[in-house]
N, C-alpha and C positions, 0 to 999 in steps of 0.2 A: 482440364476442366472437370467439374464433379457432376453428378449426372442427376443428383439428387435437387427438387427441385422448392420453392421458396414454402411453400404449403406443408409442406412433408418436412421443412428442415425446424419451421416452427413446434409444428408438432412434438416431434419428436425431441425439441431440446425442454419441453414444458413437460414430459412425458418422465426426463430425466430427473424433475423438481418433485415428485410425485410423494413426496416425504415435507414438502415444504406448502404453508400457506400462500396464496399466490393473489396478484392483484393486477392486472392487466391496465396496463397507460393508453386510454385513447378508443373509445367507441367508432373503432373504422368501420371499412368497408369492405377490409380485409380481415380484421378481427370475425365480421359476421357470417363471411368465409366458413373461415375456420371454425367457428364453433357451431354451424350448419355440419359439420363432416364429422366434431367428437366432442363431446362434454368433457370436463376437466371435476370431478367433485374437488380439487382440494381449491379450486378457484372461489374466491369468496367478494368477488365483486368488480366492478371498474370505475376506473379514476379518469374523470374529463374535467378539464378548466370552461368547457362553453356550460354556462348556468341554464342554457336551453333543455340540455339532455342530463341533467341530476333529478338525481329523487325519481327517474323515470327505469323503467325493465330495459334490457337488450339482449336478445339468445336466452333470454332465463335469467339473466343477473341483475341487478340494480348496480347503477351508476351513481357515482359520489364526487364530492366535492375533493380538491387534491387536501381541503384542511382538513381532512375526516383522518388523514394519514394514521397521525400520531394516537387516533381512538381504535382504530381496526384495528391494528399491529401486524400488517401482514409479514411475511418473513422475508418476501422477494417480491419487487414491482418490476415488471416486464414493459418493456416499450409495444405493441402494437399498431403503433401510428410511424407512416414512412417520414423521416426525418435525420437531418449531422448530427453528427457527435456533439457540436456546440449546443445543439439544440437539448441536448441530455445532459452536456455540463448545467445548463443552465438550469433544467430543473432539479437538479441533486444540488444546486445552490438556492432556490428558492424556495424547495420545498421537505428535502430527505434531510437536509442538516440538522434540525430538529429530531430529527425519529433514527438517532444512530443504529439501531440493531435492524433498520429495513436495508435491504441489498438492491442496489438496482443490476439485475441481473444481466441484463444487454440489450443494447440496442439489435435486436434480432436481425432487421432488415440490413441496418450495417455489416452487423457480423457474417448474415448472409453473404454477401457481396464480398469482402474481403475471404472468405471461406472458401468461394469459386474462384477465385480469384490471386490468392495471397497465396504463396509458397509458408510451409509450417519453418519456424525455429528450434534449436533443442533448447530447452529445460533440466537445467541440474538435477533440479529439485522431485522435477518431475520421474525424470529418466529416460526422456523421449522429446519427439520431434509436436510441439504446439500450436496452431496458431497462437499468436500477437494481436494485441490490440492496439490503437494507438492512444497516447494519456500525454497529459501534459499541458500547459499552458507557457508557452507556447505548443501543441501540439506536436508530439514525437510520434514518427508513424512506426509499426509495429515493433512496439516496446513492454508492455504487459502481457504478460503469458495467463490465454482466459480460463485455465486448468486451477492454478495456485497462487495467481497474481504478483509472479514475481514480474521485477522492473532488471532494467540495466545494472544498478550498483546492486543489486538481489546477487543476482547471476556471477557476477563477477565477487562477490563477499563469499560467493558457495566455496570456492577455490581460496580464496584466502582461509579462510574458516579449516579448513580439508589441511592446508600445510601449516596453519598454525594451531590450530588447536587438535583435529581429530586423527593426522596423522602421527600425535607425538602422546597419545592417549596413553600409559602407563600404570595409573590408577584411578580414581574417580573423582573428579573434579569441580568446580563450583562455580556456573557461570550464572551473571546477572545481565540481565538485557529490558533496556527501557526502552519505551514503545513499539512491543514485538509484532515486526512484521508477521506475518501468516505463513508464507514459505521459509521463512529462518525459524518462526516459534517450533512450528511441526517438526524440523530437520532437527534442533538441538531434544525436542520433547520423545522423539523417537529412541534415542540414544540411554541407555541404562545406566552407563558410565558416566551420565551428567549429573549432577545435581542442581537443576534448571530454575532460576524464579524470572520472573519477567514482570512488570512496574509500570504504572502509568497513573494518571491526577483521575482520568475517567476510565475506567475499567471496560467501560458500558458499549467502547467505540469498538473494542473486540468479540464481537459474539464468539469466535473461534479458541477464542483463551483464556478458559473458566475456569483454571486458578490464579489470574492475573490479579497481583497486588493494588491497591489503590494505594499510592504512596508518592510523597514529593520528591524529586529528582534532588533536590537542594537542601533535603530533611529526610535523608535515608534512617529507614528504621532497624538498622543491622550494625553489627560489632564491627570494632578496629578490623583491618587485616581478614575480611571474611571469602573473600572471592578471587579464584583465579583467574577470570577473566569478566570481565563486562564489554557488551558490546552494545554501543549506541549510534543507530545511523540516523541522520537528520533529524538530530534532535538539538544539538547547541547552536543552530541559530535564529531557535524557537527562546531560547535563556537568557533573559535579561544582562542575570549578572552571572557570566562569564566564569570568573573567578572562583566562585562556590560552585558553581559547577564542577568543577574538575577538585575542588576541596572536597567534594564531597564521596566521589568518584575513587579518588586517590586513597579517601580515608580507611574505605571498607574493603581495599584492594588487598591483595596479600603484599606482602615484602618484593617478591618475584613476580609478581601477577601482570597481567598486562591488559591496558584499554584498545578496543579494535573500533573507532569509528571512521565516520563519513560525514561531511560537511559539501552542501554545495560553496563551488567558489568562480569568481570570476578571476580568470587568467590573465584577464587585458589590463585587471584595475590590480596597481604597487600594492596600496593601503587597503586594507581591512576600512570599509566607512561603514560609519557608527555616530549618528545623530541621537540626543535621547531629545532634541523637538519633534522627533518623527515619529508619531504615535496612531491617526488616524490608519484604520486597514487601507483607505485610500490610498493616500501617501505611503506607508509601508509597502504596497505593491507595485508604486513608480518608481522608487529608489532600490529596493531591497528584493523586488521581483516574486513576491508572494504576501499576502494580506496579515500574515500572523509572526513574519520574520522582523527580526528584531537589527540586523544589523547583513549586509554584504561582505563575506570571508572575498580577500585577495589572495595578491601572490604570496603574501606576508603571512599566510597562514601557519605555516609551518614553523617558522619563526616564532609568532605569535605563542603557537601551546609548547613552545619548548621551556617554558616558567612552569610547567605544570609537572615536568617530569625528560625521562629521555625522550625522542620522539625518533619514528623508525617510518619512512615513507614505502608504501608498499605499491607499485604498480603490477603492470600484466605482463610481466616480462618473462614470466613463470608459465606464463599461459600462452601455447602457442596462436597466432595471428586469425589463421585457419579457423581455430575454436571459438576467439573472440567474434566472428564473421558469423560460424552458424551459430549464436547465440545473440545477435545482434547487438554489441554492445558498443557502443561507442565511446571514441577514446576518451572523452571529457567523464568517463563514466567509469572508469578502469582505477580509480583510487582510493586506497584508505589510508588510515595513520593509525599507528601501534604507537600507544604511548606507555613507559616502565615506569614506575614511580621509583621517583627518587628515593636511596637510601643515604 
């Protein structure tokens, strides 16, 4: 158990932001606590949904309405208020999705508690031993590393990435990566021997990656034959059409080059289902298991992108058991596909 206690741990993770504008969720009782004990100048306000305590002072600050979000621009909203993790999904659905460059930094009192309480994980990425958080809908318990944000298929890509790309490093390379994660941007962006771009439709949803392309996955703006590698994780079952995807993919690829992605799949279901009456997010999240996915990858996956090129199944068999353990990755999480383009 940690000895340090809930008052001191808030503090001091707000003390860490000290570079960052800040916005506090929730005029407690705890909050009033705390800012009785230290003022924050880089704190620029608080965010309540009760219309009682808006427009009014607390500890020195003025309370706001949660629609003032997107006019203040803070850099990171803090939770303050004791409350689950659902309770935070649901406001980064109500209310942050709008204002992509605000972070919600943690649920403090959670993370508390899991803090005293959680054994740490290693981190690739990292270099050391993390707490986790938990993420997911359905809820994954410590899955997200609260250091770099890597997830399960992160952790397990660092190790693929390591025997296929950066241990066979010869000369300087060109790799493309659409919708780059944070701990894979930084790990290829660190590397001198890369020659690194990274792509997306909104640029905006990465504050962390300010030479990031605005550009369409289906309408690449680069020459035949341009890239040694591309790596796309959970990205093609966000793509309508399929097909240009990987036309596209393939086109800018080198002759030799190869695709490193990740798709979620369900294991149970033969067929790939793929309705195009299923359009509502509602619907898309009953059938398809998330609001913006476009279709359910089966067992037939593999099958399926072998029209696109050679296809090479890559599990953790590389990686010992042990490793997979302190890293907590679970086996449904342990996969990728290397695709060759055809010559």
């Amino acid at each position: 158990m940690c000895s340090i206690n809930l008052e001191d741990y808030f503090i001091k993770e707000i003390k860490n932001l000290s570079d960052k504008k800040i916005m506090f969720w929730g005029a407690s009782n705890f909050l009033k606590d705390i800012l009785s004990i230290e003022k924050f100048p880089n704190v620029c306000g608080i965010i309540d949904k009760d219309i009682t305590r808006q427009n009014k002072e607390f500890c020195g600050y003025k309370i706001y309405s949660p629609d003032i979000l997107d006019g203040m621009w803070p850099d990171v909203v803090i939770m303050s208020v004791k409350s689950n993790n659902q309770y935070v999904y649901n406001m980064i659905k109500d209310y942050l999705k709008k204002c992509p460059y605000i972070k919600l930094y943690k649920n403090l009192f959670y993370s508390y508690y899991e803090y005293i309480n959680t054994p740490k994980y290693y981190c690739p990425f990292c270099h050391k031993d993390e707490y986790f958080e938990d993420y997911g809908t359905p809820v994954r318990k410590n899955v997200m590393c609260l250091n770099c944000g890597s997830m399960e298929r992160h952790r397990f890509l660092y190790y693929v990435y390591q025997k296929h790309i950066f241990n066979k490093l010869t000369e300087r390379i060109s790799v493309l990566h659409t919708a780059p994660e944070k701990s894979i941007y930084n790990l290829f962006t660190d590397n001198d021997q890369i020659n690194y771009v990274s792509i997306d439709l909104d640029p905006s949803r990465y504050p962390y990656a300010k030479d990031i392309l605005k550009m369409n996955v289906l309408d690449l703006k680069f020459d035949d034959n341009k890239f040694d590698f591309i790596i796309s994780n959970h990205v093609v079952e966000h793509i309508e059409d399929e097909e240009l995807f990987f036309k596209e993919l393939t086109r800018v690829l080198k002759p030799d080059g190869k695709i490193i992605l990740t798709a979620p799949y369900d294991n149970n279901l033969e067929k790939t289902f793929d309705d195009s009456s299923i359009v509502t997010p509602e619907d898309r999240l009953k059938y398809y298991g998330q609001e913006d996915h476009v279709r359910l990858y089966g067992r037939d996956i593999y099958e399926r992108f072998k029209k696109y090129g050679k296809v090479e199944v890559v599990n953790s068999d590389f990686i010992s058991e042990d490793l997979c353990k302190k890293m907590n990755i679970g086996k449904s999480q342990r996969t990728a596909i290397i695709i060759s383009k055809n010559k």
